[in-house]
C-alpha positions as CSV (number, residue, x, y, z in Angstrom):
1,X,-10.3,-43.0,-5.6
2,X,-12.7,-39.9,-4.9
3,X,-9.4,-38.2,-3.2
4,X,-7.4,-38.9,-6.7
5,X,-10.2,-37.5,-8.7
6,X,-10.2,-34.3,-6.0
7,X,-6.3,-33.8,-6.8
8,X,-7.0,-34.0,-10.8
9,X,-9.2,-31.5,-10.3
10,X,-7.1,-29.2,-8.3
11,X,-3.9,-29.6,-10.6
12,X,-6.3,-28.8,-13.5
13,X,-7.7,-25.9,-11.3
14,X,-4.0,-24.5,-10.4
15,X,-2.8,-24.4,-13.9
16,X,-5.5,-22.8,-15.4
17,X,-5.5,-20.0,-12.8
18,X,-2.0,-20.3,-13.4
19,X,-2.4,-18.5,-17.1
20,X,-4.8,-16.1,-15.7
21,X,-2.5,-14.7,-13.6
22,X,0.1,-14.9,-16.0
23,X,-2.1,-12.7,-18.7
24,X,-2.9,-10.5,-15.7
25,X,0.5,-9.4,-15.4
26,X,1.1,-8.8,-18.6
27,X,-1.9,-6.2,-18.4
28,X,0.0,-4.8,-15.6
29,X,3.0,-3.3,-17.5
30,X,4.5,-1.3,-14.6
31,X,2.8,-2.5,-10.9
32,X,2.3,-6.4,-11.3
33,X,1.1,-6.4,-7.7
34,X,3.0,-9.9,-7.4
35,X,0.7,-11.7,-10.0
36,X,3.4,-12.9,-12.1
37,X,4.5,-14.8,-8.9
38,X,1.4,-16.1,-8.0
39,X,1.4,-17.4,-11.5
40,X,4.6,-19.2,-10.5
41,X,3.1,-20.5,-7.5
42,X,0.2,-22.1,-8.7
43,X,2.7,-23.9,-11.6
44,X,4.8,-25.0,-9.1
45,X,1.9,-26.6,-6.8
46,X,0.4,-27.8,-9.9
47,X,3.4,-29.9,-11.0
48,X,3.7,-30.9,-7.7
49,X,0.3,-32.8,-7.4
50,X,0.4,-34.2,-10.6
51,X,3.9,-35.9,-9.7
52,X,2.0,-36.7,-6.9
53,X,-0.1,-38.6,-8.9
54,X,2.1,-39.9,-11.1
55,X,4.3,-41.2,-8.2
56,X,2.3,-43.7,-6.6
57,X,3.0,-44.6,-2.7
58,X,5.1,-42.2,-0.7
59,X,8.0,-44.3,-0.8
60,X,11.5,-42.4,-2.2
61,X,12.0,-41.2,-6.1
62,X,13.0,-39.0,-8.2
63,X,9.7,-38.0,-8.6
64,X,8.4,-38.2,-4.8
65,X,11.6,-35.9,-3.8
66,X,10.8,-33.5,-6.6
67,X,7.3,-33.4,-5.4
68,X,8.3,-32.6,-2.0
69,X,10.3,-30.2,-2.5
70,X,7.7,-28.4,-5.0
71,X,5.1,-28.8,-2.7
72,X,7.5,-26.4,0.3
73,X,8.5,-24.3,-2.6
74,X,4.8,-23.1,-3.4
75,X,3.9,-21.2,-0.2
76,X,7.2,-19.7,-0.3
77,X,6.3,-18.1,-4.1
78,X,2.9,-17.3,-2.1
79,X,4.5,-15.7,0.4
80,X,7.0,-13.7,-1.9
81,X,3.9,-12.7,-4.1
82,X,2.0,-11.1,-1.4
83,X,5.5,-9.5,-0.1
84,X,5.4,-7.9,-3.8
85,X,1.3,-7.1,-3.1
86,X,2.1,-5.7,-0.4
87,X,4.4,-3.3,-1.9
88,X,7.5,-4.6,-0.5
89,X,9.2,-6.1,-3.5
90,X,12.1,-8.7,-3.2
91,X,13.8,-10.9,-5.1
92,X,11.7,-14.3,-6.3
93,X,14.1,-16.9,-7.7
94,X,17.0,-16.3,-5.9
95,X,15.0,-17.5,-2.7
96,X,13.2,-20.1,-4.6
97,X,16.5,-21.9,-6.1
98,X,18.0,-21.8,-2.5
99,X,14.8,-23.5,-0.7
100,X,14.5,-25.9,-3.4
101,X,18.6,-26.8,-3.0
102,X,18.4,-27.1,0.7
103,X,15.2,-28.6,1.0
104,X,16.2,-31.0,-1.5
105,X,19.1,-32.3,0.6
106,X,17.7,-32.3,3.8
107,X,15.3,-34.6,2.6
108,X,17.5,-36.8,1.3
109,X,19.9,-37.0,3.8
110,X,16.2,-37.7,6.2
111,X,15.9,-40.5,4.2
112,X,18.9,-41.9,4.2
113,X,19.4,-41.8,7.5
114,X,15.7,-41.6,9.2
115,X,13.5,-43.1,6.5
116,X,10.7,-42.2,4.5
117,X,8.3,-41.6,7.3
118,X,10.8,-38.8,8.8
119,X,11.1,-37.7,5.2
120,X,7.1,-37.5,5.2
121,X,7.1,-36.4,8.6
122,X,9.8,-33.3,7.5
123,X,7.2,-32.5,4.9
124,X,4.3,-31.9,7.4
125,X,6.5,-30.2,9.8
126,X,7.6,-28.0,7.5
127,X,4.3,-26.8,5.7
128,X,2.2,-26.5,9.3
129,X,4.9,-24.4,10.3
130,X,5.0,-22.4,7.1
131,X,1.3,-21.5,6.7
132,X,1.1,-21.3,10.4
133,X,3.8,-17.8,10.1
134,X,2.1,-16.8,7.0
135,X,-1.5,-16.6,9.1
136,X,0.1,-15.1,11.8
137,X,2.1,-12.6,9.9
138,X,-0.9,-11.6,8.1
139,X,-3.0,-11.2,10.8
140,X,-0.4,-9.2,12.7
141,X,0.1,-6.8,9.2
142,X,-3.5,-5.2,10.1
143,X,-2.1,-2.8,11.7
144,X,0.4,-1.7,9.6
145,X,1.1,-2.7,5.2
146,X,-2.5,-4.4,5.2
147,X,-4.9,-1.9,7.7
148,X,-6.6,-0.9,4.3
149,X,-8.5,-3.6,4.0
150,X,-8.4,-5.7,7.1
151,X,-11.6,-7.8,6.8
152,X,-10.2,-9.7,3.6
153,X,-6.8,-9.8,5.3
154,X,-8.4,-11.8,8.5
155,X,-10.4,-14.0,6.0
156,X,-7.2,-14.7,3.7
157,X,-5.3,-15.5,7.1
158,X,-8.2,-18.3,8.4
159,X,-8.2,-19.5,5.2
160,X,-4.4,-20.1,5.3
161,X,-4.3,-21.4,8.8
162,X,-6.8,-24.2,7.8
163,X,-3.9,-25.3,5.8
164,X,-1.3,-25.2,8.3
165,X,-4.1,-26.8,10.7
166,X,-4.6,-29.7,8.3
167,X,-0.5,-30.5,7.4
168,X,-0.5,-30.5,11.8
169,X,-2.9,-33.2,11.9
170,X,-1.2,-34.8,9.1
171,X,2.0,-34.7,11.1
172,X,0.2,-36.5,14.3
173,X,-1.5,-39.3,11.7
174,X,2.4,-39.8,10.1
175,X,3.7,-40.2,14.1
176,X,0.8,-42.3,15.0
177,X,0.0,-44.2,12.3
178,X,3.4,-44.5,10.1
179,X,2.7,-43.7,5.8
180,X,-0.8,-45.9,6.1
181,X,-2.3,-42.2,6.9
182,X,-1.5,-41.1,3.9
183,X,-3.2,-43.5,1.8
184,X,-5.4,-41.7,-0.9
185,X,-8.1,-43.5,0.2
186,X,-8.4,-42.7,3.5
187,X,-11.1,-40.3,4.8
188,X,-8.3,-37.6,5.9
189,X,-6.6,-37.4,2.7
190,X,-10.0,-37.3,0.7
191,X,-10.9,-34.2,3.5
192,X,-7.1,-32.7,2.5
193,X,-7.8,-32.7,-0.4
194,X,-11.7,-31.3,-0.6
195,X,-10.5,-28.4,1.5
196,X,-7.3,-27.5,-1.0
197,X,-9.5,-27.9,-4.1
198,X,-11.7,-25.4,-2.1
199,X,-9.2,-22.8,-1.6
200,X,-8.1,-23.6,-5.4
201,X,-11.0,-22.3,-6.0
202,X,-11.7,-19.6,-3.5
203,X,-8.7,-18.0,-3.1
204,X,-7.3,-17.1,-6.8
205,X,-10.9,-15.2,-7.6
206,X,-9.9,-13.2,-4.6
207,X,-6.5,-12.4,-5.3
208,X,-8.0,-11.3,-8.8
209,X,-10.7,-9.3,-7.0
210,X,-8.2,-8.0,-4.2
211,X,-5.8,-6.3,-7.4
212,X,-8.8,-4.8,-8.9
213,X,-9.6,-3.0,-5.1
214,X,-5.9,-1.9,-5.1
215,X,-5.9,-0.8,-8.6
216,X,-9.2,1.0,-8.2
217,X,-8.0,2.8,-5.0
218,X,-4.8,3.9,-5.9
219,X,-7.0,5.3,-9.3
220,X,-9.4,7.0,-6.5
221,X,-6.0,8.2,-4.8
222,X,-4.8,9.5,-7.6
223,X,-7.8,11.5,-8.7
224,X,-7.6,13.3,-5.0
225,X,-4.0,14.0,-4.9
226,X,-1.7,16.7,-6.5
227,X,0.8,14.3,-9.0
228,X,3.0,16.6,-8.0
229,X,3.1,17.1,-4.4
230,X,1.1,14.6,-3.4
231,X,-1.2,17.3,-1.3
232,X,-4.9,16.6,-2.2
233,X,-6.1,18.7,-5.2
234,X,-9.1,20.3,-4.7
235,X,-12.0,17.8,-5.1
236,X,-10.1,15.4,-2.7
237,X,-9.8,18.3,0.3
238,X,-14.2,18.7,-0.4
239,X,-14.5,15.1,0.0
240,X,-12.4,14.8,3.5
241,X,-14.3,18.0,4.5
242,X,-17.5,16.7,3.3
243,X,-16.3,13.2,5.6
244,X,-15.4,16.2,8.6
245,X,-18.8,18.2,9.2
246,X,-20.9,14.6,8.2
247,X,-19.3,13.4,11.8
248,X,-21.3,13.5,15.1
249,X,-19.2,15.7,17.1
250,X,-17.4,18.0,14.3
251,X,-15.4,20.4,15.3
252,X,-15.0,24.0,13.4
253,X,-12.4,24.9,10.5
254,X,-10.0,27.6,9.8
255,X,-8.7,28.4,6.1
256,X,-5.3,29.1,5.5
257,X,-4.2,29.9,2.0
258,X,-0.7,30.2,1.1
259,X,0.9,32.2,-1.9
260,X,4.7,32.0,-2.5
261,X,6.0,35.2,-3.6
262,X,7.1,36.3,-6.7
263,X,7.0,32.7,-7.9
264,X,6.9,34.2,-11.8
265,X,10.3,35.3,-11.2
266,X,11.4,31.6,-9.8
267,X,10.0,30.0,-13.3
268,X,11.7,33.2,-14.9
269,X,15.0,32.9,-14.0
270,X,15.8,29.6,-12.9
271,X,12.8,27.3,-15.1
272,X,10.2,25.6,-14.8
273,X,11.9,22.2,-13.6
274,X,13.2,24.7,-10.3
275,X,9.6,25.8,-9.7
276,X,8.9,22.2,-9.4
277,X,11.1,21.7,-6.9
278,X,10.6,25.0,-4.9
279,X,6.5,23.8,-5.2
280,X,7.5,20.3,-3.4
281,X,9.9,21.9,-1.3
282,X,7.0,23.7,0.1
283,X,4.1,20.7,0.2
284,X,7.0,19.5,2.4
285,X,7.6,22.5,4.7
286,X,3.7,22.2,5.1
287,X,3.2,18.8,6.1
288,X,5.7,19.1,8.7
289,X,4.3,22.4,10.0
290,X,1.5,21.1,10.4
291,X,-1.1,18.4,12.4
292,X,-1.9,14.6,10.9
293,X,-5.4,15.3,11.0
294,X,-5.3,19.2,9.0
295,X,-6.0,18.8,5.0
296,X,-3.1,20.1,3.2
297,X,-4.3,21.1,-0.7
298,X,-2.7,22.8,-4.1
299,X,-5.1,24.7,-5.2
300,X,-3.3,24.8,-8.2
301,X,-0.2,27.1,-9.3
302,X,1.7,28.6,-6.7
303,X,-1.0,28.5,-3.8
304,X,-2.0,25.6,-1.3
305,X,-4.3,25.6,1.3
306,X,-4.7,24.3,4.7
307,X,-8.2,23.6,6.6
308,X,-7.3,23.0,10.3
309,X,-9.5,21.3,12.4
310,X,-10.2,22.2,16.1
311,X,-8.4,25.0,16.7
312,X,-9.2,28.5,18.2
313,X,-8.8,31.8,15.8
314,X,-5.0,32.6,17.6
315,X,-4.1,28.9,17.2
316,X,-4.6,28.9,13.6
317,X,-2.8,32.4,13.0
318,X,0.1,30.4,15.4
319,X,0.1,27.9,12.8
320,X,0.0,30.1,9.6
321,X,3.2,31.5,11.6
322,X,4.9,28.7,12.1
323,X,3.7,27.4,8.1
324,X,5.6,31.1,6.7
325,X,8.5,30.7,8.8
326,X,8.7,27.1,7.6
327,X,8.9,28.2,4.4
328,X,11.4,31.3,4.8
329,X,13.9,28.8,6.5
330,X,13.9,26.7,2.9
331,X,17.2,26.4,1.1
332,X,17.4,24.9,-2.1
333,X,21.6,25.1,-3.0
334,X,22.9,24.4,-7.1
335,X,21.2,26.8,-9.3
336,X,23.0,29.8,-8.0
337,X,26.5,31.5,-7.7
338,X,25.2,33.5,-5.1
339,X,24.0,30.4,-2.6
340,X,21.5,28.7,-2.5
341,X,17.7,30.0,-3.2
342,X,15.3,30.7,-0.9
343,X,11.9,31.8,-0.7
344,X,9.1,33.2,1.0
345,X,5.2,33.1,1.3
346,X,2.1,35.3,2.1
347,X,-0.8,33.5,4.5
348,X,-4.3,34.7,4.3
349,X,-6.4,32.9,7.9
350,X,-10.2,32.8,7.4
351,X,-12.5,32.9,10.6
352,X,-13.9,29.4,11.5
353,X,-16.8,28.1,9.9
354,X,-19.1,24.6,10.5
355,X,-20.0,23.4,6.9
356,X,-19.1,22.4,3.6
357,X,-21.8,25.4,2.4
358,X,-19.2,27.8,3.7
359,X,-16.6,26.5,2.0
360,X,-16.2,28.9,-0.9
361,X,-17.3,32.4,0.9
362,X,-14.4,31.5,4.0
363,X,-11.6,31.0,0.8
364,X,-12.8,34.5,-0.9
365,X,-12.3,36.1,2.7
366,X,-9.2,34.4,3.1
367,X,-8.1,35.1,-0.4
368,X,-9.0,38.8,0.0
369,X,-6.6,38.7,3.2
370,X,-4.0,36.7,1.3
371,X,-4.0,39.6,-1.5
372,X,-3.8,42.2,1.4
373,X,-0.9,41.1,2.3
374,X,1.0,41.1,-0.7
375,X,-0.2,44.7,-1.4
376,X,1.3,45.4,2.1
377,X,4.9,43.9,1.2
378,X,4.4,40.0,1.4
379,X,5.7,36.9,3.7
380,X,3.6,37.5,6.3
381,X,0.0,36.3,7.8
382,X,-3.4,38.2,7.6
383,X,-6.6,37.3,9.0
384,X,-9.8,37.9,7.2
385,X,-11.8,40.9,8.8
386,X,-14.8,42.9,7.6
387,X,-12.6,44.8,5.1
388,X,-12.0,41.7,3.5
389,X,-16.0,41.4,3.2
390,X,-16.8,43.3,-0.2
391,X,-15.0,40.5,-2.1
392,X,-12.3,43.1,-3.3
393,X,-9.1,41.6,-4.4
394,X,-6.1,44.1,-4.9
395,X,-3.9,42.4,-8.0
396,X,-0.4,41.1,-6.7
397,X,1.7,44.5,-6.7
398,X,5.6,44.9,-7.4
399,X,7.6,44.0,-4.3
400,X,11.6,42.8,-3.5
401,X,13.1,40.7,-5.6
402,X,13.4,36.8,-4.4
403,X,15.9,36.3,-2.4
404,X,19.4,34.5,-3.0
């Protein structure tokens, strides 16, 4: 009796999580984040207990096979839903209609052949093994599509492997002890039960609570980040430098600014659209010159800028090198009858300084150098010496035309 109650409970629990989810996702007009499928799932689970209840003793019907194969079809909609969490979105009822077909006949044929208590015994096997992989898969993801928040992750992996713990002991009962273990009123199934009403009632909060994270850390993300090139902007490149000098052992910074030349003339004669893509052609040339651990910036415009970390004064002239020759070797082919177009860009390499406080005086230098050497003919690398001191800024003078 108390495990019947238990399951009332939980089916009333599932469906009314079940619209929450559902009006979630509809709040989510481009990025669900999988909650119109973990609607599903908790609908599918949900019918599945109440034909549970409606279908007496675990013997064969219509309504015991339907409830079987509901019950396997639920963790598979889990699973797909966090697949779509997860950012890796697949198909969802394609999948579902095929489990539900083949489970549906293997169970029959079981019965037929085996009886219900290998048609029981299928069931257990089946979900232990399911939630089992899902647990282990999860757990195993912390290293890779769920290392951003790996404490909830191991928690939502335990939680799950309870399940697949308890269907594995169900299993041994059914081999020992034939269908009388899964009487409702036996102290397992009331235990079963307790423990799924508890994640009924644990684990949808979470999910709810795990979107809001994503959504507020992609918002974060966002407000750090160029939209176009995906560089940070600059409040996100004071942050991560804030996070740099706060550490123990910090190691000193270089400044390297980069200008591409005569990028008027790009937007001039080829539009804005092409200025786009020469802009992104260059994020790209930038992060591939350069180290995981540098902060590549916009600034805003035509300039970016780079703060590496850890490197000598010639190192980081090395690298504005090898950033200017990255972008000289660009070719961007189908606007011109001449070839493709190429461009070129001017470096300006600040000496190395220890704090955020130092931030903005290191970026005039560098900027000083940067203007010094487009006054001296452009796509090349300056350092910042005393000259560049008196905050002096020649304006960007006439130089050759951009090169096709």
């Amino acid at each position: 009796m108390v495990a019947t109650v238990i399951l009332g409970m939980l089916c009333v629990h599932l469906l009314c999580f079940c619209v929450m989810f559902m009006l979630i996702s509809r709040r989510l007009h481009g990025k669900k984040m999988g909650m119109e499928v973990f609607a599903l799932g908790n609908l599918l689970l949900g019918c599945a207990y109440i034909m549970q209840l409606l279908g007496g003793q675990p013997g064969w019907s219509l309504i015991s096979a339907l409830n079987h194969t509901l019950t396997l079809c639920a963790p598979v909609t889990y699973l797909l839903g966090a697949l779509h969490f997860f950012n890796r979105p697949v198909p969802v009822l394609r999948p579902l209609l095929a489990v539900a077909v083949i489970y549906t006949s293997v169970q029959a044929l079981v019965q037929w052949t085996l009886g219900p208590e290998a048609r029981q015994t299928l069931l257990a096997a089946s979900c232990a093994l399911l939630f089992l992989g899902m647990a282990s898969a999860l757990i195993s993801g912390i290293r890779s599509f769920a290392k951003d928040m790996p404490v909830e992750t191991i928690v939502l992996a335990l939680l799950i492997a309870g399940i697949g713990v308890l269907n594995a002991v169900k299993l041994a009962f059914i081999l020992q002890g034939g269908l009388e273990a899964l009487n409702m009123n036996s102290r397992f199934q009331t235990l079963f039960y307790l423990y799924m009403s508890f994640l009924g009632t644990v684990i949808p909060p979470a999910a709810v609570w795990l979107v809001l994270r994503r959504l507020t850390d992609e918002l974060s993300a966002m407000a750090a980040h160029d939209p176009l090139t995906q560089l940070l902007n600059r409040r996100g490149l004071l942050n991560r430098l804030e996070q740099h000098f706060a550490a123990r052992n910090a190691a000193p910074a270089h400044i390297l600014i980069v200008d591409i030349d005569h990028f008027k003339r790009i937007n001039d004669n080829y539009g804005h659209k092409f200025g786009d893509m020469v802009l992104c052609h260059v994020a790209e040339a930038i992060q591939k010159s350069t180290r995981k651990n540098d902060l590549k910036c916009r600034l805003g415009g035509e300039e970016f800028l780079i703060v590496s970390l850890g490197l000598e004064a010639a190192e980081a002239m090395g690298l504005a090198e090898r950033i200017r020759a990255a972008i000289a070797q660009i070719e961007i082919p189908g606007v011109s009858m001449y070839g493709p177009i190429r461009c070129t860009a001017t470096l300006g390499v600040s000496a190395a300084f220890m704090g955020v406080q130092a931030f903005d005086h290191q970026l005039a230098l560098a900027d000083a150098a940067l203007y010094r050497g487009k006054k001296s003919g452009r796509n090349c690398v300056q350092w910042a010496g005393p000259e560049d001191a008196s905050g002096d800024k020649p304006g960007d003078q006439a130089g050759t035309t951009l090169t096709v």
